[in-house]
VEXDREN-2710 file (C-alpha; in Angstrom, 1 decimal):
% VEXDREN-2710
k/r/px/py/pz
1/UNK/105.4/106.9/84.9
2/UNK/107.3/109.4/86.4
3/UNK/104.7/110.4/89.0
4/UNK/104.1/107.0/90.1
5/UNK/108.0/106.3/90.9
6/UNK/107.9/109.8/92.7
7/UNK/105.4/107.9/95.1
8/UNK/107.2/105.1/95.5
9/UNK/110.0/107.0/96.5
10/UNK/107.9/108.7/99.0
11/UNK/106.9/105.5/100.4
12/UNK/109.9/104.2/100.9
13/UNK/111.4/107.7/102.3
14/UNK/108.4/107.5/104.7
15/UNK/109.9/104.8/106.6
16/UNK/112.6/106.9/108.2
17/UNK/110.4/109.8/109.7
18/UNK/107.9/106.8/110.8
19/UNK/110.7/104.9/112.5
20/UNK/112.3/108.2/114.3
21/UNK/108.7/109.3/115.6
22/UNK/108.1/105.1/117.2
23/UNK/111.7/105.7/118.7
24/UNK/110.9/109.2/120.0
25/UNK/107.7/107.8/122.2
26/UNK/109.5/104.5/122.9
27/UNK/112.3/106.5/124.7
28/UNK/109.4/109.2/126.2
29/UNK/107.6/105.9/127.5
30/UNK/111.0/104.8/129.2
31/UNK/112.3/108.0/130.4
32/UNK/108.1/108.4/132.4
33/UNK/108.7/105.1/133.5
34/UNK/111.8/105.5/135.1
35/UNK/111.2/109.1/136.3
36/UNK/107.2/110.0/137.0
37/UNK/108.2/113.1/138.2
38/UNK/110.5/114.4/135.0
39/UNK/106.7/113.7/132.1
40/UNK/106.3/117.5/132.1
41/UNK/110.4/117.9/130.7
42/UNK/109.9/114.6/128.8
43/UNK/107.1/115.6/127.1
44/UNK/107.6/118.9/125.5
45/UNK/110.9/117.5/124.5
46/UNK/109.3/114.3/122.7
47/UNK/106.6/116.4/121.3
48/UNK/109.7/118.7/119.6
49/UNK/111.1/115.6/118.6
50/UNK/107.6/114.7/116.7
51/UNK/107.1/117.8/115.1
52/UNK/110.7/117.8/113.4
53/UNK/110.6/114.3/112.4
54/UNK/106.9/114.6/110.9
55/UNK/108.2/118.0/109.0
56/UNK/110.8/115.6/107.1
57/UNK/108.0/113.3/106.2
58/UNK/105.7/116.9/105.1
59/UNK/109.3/118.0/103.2
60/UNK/109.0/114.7/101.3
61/UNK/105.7/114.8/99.7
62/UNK/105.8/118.0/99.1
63/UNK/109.6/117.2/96.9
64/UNK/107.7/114.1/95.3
65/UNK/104.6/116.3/94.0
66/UNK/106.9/118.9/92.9
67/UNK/109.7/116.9/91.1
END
């Protein structure tokens, strides 16, 4: 039972890195929109932005396999 509860914790953890990484694009959508000629800045900032946000999601499963 315990390794099942682990994943449902994972699931639910899941949310937060998956709701960060929407809001990171959303605000890299809107910031290209209203400045065309700032998407090379934009970009490598949102893609920085991804990578930490999807490392808390790889931190996660990696903590609910282990514990």
């Amino acid at each position: 039972m315990d390794g099942s509860l682990n994943m449902i914790g994972y699931g639910l953890a899941a949310i937060g890195p998956g709701v960060g990484i929407g809001l990171i694009f959303a605000a890299y959508i809107n910031g290209v929109a209203r400045q065309p000629e700032a998407q090379s800045r934009l970009q490598t900032i949102a893609i920085l932005g991804f990578a930490l946000a999807e490392a808390l999601a790889i931190i996660g499963i990696a903590l609910a396999f282990v514990l």
